[in-house]
C-alpha positions as CSV (number, residue, x, y, z in Angstrom):
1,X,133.6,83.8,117.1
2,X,134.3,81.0,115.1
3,X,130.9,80.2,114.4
4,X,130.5,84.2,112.7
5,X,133.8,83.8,111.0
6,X,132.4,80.8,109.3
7,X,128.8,82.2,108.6
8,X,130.9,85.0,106.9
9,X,133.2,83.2,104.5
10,X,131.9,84.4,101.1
11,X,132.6,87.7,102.2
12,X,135.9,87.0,103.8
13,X,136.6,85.1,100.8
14,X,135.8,88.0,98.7
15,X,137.7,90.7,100.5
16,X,140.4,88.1,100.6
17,X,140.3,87.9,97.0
18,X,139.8,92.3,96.9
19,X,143.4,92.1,98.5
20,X,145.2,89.8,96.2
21,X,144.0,91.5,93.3
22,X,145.4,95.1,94.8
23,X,148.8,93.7,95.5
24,X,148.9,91.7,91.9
25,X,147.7,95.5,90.1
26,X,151.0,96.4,91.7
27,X,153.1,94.5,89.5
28,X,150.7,95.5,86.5
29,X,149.6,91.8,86.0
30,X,146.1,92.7,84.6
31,X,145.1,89.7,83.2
32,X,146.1,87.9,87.2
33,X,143.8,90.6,88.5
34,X,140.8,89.4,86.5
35,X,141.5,85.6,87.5
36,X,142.0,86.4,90.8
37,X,138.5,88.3,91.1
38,X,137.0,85.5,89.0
39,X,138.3,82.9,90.9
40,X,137.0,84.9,94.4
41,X,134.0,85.7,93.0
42,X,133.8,81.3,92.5
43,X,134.8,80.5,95.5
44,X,132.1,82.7,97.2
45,X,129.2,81.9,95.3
46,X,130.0,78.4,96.2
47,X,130.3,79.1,99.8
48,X,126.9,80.8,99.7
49,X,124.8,77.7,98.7
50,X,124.7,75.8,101.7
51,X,124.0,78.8,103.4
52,X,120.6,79.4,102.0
53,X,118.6,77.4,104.6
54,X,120.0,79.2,107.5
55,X,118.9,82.2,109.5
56,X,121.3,83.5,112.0
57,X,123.1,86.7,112.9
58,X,126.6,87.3,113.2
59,X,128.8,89.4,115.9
60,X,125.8,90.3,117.9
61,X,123.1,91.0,115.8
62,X,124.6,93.3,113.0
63,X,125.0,91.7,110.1
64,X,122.2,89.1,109.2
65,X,122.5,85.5,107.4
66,X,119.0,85.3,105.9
67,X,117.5,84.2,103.0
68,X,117.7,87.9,101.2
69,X,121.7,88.5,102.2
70,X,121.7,84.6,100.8
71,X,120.0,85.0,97.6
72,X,121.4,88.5,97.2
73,X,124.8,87.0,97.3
74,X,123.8,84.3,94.3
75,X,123.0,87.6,91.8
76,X,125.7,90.0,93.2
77,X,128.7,88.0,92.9
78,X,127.7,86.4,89.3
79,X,126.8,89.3,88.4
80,X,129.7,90.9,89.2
81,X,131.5,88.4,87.4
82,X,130.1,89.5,84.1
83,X,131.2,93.0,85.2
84,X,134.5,92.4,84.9
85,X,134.0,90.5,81.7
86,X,132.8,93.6,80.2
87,X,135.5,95.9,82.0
88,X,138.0,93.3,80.5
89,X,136.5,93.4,77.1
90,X,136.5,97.0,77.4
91,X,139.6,98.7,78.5
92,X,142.1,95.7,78.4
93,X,145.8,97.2,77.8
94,X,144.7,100.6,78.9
95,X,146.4,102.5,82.0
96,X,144.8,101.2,85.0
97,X,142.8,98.2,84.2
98,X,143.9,96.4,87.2
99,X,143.0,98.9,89.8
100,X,139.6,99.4,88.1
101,X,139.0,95.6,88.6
102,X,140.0,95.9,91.9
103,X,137.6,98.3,92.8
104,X,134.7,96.6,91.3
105,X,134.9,93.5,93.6
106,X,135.8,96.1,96.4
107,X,132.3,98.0,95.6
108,X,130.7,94.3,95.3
109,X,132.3,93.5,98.9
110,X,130.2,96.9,100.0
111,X,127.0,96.0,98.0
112,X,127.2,92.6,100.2
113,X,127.5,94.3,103.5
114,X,124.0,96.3,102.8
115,X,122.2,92.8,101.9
116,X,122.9,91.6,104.9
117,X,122.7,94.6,107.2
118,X,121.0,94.0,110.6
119,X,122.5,97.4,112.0
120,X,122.7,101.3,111.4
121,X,126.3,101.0,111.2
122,X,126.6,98.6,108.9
123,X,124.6,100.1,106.7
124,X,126.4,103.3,107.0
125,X,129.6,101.5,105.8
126,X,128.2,99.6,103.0
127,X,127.3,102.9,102.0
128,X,130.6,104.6,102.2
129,X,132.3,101.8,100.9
130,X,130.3,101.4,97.7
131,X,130.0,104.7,97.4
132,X,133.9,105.6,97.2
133,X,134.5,103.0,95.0
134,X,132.0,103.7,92.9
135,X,132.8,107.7,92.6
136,X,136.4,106.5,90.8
137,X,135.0,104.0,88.7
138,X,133.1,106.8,87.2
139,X,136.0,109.0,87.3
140,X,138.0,106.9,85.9
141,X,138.8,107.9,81.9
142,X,140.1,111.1,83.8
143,X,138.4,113.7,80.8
144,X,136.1,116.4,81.4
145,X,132.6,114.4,81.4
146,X,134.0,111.9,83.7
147,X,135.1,114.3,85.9
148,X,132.1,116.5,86.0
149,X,129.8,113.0,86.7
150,X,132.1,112.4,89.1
151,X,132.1,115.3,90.9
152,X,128.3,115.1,90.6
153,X,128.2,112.0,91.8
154,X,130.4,112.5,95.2
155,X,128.9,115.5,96.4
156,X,125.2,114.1,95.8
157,X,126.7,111.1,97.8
158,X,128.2,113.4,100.7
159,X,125.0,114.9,101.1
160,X,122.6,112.0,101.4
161,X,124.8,109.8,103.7
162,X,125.4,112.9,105.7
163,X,121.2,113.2,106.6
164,X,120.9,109.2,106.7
165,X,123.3,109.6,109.7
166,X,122.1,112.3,110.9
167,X,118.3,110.9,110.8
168,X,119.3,107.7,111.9
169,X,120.1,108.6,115.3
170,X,116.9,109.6,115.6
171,X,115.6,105.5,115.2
172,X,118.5,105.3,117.6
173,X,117.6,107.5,120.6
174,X,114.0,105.8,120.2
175,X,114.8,102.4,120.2
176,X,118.1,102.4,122.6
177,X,119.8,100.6,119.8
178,X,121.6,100.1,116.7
179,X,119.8,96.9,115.9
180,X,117.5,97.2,113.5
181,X,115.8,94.0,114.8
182,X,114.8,96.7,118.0
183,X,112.4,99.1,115.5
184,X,109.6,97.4,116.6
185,X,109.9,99.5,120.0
186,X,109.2,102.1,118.1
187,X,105.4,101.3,118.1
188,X,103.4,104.6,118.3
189,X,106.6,107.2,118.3
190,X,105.5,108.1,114.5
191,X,107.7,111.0,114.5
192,X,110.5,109.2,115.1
193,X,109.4,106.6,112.4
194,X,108.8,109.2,109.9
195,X,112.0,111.5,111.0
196,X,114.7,108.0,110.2
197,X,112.7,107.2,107.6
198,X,113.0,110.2,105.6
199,X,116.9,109.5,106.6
200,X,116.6,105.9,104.8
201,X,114.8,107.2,101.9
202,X,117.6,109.8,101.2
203,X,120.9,107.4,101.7
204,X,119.4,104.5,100.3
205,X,117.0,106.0,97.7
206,X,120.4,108.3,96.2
207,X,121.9,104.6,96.1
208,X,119.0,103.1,94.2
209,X,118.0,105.9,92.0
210,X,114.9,106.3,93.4
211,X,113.1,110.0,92.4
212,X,114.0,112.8,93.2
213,X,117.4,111.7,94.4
214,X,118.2,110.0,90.6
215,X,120.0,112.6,89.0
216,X,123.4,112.1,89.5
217,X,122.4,108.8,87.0
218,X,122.2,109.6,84.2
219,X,125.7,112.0,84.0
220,X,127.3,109.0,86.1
221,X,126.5,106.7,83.4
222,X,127.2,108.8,80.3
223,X,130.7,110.3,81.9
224,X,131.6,106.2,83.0
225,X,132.7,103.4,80.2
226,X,129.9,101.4,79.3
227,X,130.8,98.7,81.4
228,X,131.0,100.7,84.3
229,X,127.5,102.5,83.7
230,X,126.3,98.5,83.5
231,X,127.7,97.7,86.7
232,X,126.3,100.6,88.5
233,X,123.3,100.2,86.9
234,X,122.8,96.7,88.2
235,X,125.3,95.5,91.7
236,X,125.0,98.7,93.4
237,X,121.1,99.5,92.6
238,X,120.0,95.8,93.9
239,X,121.7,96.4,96.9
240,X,120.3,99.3,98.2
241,X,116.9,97.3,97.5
242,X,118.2,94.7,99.7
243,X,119.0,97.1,102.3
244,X,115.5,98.6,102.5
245,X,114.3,95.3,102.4
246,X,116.6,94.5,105.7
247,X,115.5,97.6,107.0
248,X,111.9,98.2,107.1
249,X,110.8,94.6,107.2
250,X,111.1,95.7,111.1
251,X,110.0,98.7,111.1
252,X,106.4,99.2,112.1
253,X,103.9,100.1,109.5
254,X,101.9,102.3,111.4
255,X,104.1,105.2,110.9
256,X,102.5,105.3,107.4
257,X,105.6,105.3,105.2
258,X,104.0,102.5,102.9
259,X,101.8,105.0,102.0
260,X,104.7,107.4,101.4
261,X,106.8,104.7,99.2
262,X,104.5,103.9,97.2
263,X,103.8,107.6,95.6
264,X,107.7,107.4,95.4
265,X,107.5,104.0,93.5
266,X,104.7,105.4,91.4
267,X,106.6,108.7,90.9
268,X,109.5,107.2,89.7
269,X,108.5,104.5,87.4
270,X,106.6,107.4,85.9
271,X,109.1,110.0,85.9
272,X,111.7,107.7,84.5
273,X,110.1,106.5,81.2
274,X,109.0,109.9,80.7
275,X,112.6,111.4,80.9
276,X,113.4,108.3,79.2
277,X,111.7,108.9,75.4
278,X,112.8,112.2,75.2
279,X,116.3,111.1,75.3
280,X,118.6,111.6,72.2
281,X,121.8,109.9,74.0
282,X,121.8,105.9,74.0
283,X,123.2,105.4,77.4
284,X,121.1,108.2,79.5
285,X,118.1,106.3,77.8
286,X,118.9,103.2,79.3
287,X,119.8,105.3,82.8
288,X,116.6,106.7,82.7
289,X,115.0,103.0,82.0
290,X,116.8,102.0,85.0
291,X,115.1,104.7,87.4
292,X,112.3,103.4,85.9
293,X,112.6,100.0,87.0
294,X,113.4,101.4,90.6
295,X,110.6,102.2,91.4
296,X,109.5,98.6,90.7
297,X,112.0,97.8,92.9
298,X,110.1,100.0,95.5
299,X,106.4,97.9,95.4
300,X,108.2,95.0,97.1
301,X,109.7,97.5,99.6
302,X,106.2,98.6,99.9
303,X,104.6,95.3,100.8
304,X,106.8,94.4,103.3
305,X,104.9,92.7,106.3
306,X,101.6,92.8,104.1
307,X,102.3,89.8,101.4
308,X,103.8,87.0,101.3
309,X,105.5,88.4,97.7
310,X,107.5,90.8,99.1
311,X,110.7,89.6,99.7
312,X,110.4,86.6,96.8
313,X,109.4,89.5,94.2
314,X,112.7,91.5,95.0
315,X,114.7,89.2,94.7
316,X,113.4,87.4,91.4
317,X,113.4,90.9,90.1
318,X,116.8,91.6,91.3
319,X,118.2,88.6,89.9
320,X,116.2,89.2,86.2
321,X,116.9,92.9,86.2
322,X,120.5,92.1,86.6
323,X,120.6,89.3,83.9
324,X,118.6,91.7,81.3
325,X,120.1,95.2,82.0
326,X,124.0,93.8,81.9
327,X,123.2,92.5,78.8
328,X,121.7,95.0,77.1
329,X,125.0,97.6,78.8
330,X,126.7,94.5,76.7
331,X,124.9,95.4,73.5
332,X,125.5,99.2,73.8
333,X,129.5,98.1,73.7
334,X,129.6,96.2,71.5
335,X,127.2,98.7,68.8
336,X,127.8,102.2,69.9
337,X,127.2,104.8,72.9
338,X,124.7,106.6,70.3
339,X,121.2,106.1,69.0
340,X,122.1,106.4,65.7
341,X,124.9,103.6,65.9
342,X,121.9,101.0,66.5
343,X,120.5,102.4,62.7
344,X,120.9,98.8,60.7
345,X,122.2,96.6,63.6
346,X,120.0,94.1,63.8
347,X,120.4,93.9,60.3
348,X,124.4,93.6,60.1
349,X,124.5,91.0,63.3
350,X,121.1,89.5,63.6
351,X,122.2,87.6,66.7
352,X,123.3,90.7,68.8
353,X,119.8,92.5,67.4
354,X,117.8,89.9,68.6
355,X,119.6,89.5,72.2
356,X,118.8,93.0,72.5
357,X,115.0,92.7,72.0
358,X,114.6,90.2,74.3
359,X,116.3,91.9,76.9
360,X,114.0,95.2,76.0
361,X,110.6,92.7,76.1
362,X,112.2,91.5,79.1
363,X,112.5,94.9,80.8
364,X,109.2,95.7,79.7
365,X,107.5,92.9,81.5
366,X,106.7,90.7,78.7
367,X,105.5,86.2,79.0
368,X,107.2,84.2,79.7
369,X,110.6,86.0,79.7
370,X,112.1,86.4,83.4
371,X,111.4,90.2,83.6
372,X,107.4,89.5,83.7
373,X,108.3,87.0,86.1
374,X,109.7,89.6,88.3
375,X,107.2,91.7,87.7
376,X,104.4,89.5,88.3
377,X,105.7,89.1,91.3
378,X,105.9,92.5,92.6
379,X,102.3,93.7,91.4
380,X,101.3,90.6,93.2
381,X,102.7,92.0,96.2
382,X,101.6,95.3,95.6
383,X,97.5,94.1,95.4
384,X,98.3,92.1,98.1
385,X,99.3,94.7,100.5
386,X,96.4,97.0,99.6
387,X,98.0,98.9,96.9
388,X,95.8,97.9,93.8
389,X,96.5,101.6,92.7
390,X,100.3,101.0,92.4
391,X,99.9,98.1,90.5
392,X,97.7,99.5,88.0
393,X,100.6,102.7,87.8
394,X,103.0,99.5,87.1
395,X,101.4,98.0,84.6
396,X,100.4,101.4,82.3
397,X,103.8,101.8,82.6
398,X,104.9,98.8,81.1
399,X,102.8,100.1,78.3
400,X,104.6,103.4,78.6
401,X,107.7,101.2,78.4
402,X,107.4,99.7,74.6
403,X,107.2,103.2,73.2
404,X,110.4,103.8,75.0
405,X,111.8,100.5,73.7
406,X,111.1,100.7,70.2
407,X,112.7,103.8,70.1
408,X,115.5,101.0,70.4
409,X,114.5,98.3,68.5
410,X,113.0,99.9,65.5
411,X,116.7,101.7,64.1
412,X,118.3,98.3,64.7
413,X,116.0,96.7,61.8
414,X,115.9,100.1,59.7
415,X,118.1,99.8,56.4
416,X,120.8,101.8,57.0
417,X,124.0,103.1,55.2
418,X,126.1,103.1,58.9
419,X,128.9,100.5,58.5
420,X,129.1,97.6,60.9
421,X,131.7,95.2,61.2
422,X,131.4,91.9,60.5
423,X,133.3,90.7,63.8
424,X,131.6,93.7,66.7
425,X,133.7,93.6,69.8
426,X,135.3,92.2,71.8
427,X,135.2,87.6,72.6
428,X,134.5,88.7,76.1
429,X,131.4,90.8,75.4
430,X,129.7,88.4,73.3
431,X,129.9,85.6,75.7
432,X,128.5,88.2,78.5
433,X,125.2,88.6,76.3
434,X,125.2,85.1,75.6
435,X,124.9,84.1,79.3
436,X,122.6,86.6,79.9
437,X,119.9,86.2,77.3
438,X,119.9,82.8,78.1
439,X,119.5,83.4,81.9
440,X,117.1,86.1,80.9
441,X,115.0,83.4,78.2
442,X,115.1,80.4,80.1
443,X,114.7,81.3,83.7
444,X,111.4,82.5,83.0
445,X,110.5,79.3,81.8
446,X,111.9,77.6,85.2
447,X,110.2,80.2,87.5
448,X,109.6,77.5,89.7
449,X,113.1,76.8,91.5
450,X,113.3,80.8,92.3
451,X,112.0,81.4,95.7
452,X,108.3,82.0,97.0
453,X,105.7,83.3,99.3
């Protein structure tokens, strides 16, 4: 017991830290809220480093100490530092602030839980608990688009997680067992492969905005503040990656459902940067954008057990997707929920314009910045595994994902009569882009220290 206790002390610290922050909201100390879930979010990222070697199991086999719960914990928790930089910079003095905060780490806390799942339950849980947390974030400014995402968003959520339960006791009566480290008994039962997968694809794909289970997106993210849109768009999406990732690296892959991923992956990179340059609205551009890059995502999911780039291409690309899609949420703060409040910006604060571009190159897959690392990765893994056909779908639509883009980046350096001013924003948001446009610039450059096949 004391040897799982120990293993577990980023997340203990964390929830630790989740508590303290509830019982400081209750004496409205906002501003203690935010140190306190800086400071926890500190002390476990810290913790996490010398775990990054080991490979264990806690509490019988459930929750799993491995290199992707280890590396997943390194972009989660900083990530979700920034977060609540942004939340801060966002809604500071308004009614609230503090239990918003609160429920960030609290979501974070059940994003950690699905990295590291070894079991059906657990799973289950990290679902529930990111998924109630994240149903009041979006509800939070309490008017009528809030509400209706909301409401979207909780009854799309009651649905899935109500099949993956019901479809993972299907893995369960064929196995004998929780444990996903006991799929490999299923060997030749394809029904009952196909049956819990289409269970896993449902609960987790909802989570990751995978197609067709995306559409509560792009209402979640216009009805949410901006910063809340960012952090939905990044902490919870990468963990339900993870979470396939811990789930069908044991599954047996002659039950076909690599085939049946990747027209998924391939279907939803597609489908998202279509949806995407039709869009009139800044922020359910960028949501669509973000379905896109699920099914990215996906290849790695797809090559699981084939290449040795499976596992390293998620989690380089979850750690640059984080880096470039926070910062360009931070962007949309700090200019304007609208297209046309980007007409001129780059012009007015050439800094801010140029952050956003490399974050766009970066999302497109561009050399040398950390996106294409990512990227690079993943088709890697995809021609590796037999799947030369996805990878060509990935990169035409990389192509397809400049024209979205410069619908972007072309109004920002368009003369314009929309007033800026001179000081955008808040101290808080700035330094967010800062730190991530020089995560997303140089760690492309120092691709070598991330981890490989």
């Amino acid at each position: 017991m004391g040897r799982d206790l120990a293993l577990l002390a980023p997340e203990l610290t964390l929830a630790a830290a989740a508590m303290l922050m509830i019982v400081a909201e209750m004496f409205r100390a906002a501003r203690l809220v935010l140190a306190i879930g800086l400071a926890g979010l500190a002390a476990a990222t810290i913790l996490t480093l010398p775990m990054l070697s080991v490979d264990a199991t806690v509490f019988g086999g459930t929750y799993r100490i491995d290199l992707i719960s280890g590396w997943a914990k390194l972009i989660l928790l900083p990530g979700t530092a920034l977060s609540l930089l942004l939340v801060r910079a966002e809604i500071a003095g308004r009614r609230r602030e503090g239990s918003v905060q609160s429920l960030v780490v609290l979501v974070t806390l059940g994003a950690l839980m699905l990295s590291g799942a070894g079991d059906m339950m657990v799973v289950v849980i990290g679902v529930v608990l990111t998924g109630l947390g994240s149903f009041a974030l979006v509800a939070w400014p309490r008017d009528d688009a809030a509400t209706e995402a909301a409401m979207k968003y909780l009854v799309f959520g009651a649905v899935t997680g109500s099949v993956m339960i019901y479809g993972l006791t299907f893995w369960l009566g064929g196995s004998g067992s929780t444990l996903f480290s006991k799929l490999g008994q299923l060997q030749g039962q394809t029904l009952v492969i196909i049956t819990g997968l289409i269970a896993i694809i449902v609960g987790l794909g909802y989570k990751g905005a995978l197609v067709p289970f995306h559409f509560w997106a792009p209402d979640a993210y216009q009805g949410a503040p901006v910063s809340i849109a960012a952090y939905l768009s990044v902490i919870t999406k990468a963990a339900a990656f993870f979470a396939f990732a811990q789930v069908l690296r044991d599954l047996p892959r002659d039950g076909g459902w690599p085939l049946a991923l990747a027209v998924i992956a391939a279907a939803t990179m597609t489908y998202g940067y279509l949806a995407a340059l039709v869009q009139t609205y800044l922020v359910r551009l960028i949501a669509y954008s973000s379905v896109a890059q699920s099914g990215y995502f996906l290849m790695g999911v797809v090559a699981l057990g084939a290449s040795g780039f499976a596992v390293p291409g998620i989690l380089v690309f979850a750690a640059a997707y984080v880096a470039m899609n926070l910062g360009a949420f931070a962007v949309v703060l700090l200019a304007g929920r609208n297209l046309g409040d980007l007409e001129g910006f780059g012009r007015t604060h050439p800094w801010l314009g140029a952050a956003m571009v490399v974050f766009l190159l970066s999302l497109t897959g561009i050399p040398p910045l950390f996106g294409f690392v990512g990227k690079f990765y993943l088709l890697s893994a995809a021609v590796e595994a037999g799947y030369l056909w996805l990878a060509i779908i990935g990169i035409l639509n990389s192509v397809l994902a400049l024209g979205v883009y410069l619908r972007l980046v072309v109004p920002m350096y368009r003369t314009s009569s929309t007033e800026h001013p001179s000081e955008v924003g808040a101290v808080l948001a700035q330094g967010t882009v800062v730190v991530t446009v020089l995560v997303t610039l140089l760690t492309g450059l120092a691709a070598g220290i991330l981890p490989g096949p």
